[in-house]
C-alpha positions in Angstrom: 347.7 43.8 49.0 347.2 41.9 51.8 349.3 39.9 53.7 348.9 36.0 53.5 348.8 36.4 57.7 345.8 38.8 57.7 343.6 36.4 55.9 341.3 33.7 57.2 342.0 30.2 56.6 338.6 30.1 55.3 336.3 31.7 52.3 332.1 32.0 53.3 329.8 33.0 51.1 327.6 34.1 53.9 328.0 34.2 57.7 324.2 35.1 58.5 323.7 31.5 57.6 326.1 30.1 60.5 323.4 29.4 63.0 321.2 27.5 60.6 324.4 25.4 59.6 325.0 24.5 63.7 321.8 23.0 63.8 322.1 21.4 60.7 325.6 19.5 61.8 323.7 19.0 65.1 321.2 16.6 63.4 323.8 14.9 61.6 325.4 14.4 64.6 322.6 12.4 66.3 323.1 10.1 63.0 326.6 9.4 62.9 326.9 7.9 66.9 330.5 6.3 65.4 332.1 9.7 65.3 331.2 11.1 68.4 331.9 9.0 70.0 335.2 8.4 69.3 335.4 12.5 70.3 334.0 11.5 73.5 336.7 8.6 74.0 339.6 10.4 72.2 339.2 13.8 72.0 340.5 14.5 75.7 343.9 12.3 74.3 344.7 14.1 71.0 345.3 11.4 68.9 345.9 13.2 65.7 347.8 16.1 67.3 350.7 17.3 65.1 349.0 15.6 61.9 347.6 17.4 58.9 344.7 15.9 56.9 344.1 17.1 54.0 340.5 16.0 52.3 338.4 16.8 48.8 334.4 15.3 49.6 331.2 16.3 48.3 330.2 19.4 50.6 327.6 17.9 53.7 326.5 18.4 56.7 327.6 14.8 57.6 331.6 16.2 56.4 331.2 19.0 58.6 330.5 16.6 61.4 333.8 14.0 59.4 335.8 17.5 59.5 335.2 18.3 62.9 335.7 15.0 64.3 339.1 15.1 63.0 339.9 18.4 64.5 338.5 17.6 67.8 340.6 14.5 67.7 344.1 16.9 67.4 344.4 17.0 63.7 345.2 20.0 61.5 342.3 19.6 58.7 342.4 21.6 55.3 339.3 20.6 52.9 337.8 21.4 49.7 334.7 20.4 48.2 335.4 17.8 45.0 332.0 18.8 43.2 330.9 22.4 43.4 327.4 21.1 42.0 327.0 18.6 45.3 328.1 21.3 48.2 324.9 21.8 50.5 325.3 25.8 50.8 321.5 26.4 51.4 
């Protein structure tokens, strides 16, 4: 069995697609100017360092580019999807 250490943090279906998700969140990114740039301004600072966010939201691009905002800021994020039907896993 394996130990609870040894495991990723993290379960993908397939990692060939990884590259075609980047450039996915990349375009979302040029649509959400809000969050990045409050990276820009905060990330340096670590706002949210030492906090855990924990969040359940449909499966997007534009939550990849929520989820890493908040990780960029400092935070500690955990997230699920809330609708397996509505997760964009193309």
């Amino acid at each position: 069995m394996a130990n609870s250490e040894d495991r990723l943090p993290y379960k993908v279906a397939d990692l060939s697609l990884a590259a075609w998700g980047r450039n996915e969140i990349r375009l979302a990114e040029q649509e959400m100017p809000g969050l990045i740039a409050a990276r820009e301004e905060y990330g340096p600072q670590q706002p949210l360092a030492g906090l855990k966010v924990a969040g359940s939201l449909h499966m997007t691009v534009q939550t990849a580019v929520l989820i890493e905002t908040l990780s960029d800021l400092g935070a500690d994020v955990r997230w699920v999807s809330c609708n397996i039907f509505s997760t964009q896993d193309h």
